[in-house]
N, C-alpha and C positions, 0 to 999 in steps of 0.2 A: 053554507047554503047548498044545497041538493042542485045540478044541473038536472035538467027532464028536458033537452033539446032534441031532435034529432040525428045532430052532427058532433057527440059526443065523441064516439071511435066507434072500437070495431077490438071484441075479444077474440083472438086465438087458441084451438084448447091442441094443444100436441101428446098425443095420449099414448102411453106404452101399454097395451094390455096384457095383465097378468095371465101367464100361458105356462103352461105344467113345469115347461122345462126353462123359464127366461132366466135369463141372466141379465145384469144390469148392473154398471160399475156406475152409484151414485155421485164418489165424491168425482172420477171422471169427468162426468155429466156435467154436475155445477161447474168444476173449475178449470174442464179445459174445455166441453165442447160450447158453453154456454158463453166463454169469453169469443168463441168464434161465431157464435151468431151474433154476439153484439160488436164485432169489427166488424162483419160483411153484411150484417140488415140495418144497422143505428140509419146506415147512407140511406134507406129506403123509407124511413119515418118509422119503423120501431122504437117504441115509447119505452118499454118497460118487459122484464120477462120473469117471471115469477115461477119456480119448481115446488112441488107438491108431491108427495108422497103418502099411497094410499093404505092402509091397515088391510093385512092379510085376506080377510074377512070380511072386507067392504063389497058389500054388494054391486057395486060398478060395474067390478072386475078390471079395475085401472090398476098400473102399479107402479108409475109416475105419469107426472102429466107438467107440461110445459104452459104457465098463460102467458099468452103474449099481447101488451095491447099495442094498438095502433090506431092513426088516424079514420083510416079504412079498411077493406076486408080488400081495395083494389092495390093499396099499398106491398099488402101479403103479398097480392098473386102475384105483382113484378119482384118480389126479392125472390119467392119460390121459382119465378119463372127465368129466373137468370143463371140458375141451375148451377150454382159458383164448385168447385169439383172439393176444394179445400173442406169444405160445410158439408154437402152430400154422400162425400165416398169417409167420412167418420164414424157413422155410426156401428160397422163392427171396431171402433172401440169400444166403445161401451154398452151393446147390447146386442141380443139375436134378436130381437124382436123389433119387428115394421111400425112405424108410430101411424099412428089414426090422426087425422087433421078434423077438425069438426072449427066452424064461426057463426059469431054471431055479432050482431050488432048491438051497444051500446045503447040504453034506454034512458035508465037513470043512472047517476052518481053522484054517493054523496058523500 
């Protein structure tokens, strides 16, 4: 059965964009910095985190992208805002490029 509530959650899109020169260590990404946002956010009601990878030539111009769901989009802002240095100061491992944050609220799910 389809929820159409209101108070579904709240998607997170964590977006790498594809840039002439990025570099991006995938299996990195999944399997170490990905088990670090799920020690240091799970405590803040992160539900689930889902990686996607986008085709050369995908008009986006994404070139991974992180979902992340959550109860709410206020959930995020306190795990983003706890600014934890272990989570933050990683990402030159695995990539030159600055992730884009975009949310949105949950409609339906089915």
């Amino acid at each position: 059965m389809a929820s159409t509530t209101n108070d579904i959650g709240a998607y997170v899109y964590v977006s790498y964009p594809r840039t002439a020169d990025i570099k991006f260590n995938t299996e990195y990404y999944i399997n170490k910095h990905c088990a670090l946002v799920d020690k240091h956010w799970k405590a803040f009601g992160l539900k689930s985190c889902t990686v996607v990878q986008f085709a050369e030539d995908d008009p986006s111009g994404i070139h991974t992208q992180a979902i992340l769901l959550w109860d709410s989009v206020e959930q995020f802002d306190k795990a983003i805002g706890a600014n934890i240095p272990e989570l933050m100061q990683d990402l030159p491992n695995y990539s030159n490029v600055t992730p884009i944050f975009y949310h949105a609220k949950v409609l339906r799910l089915a």
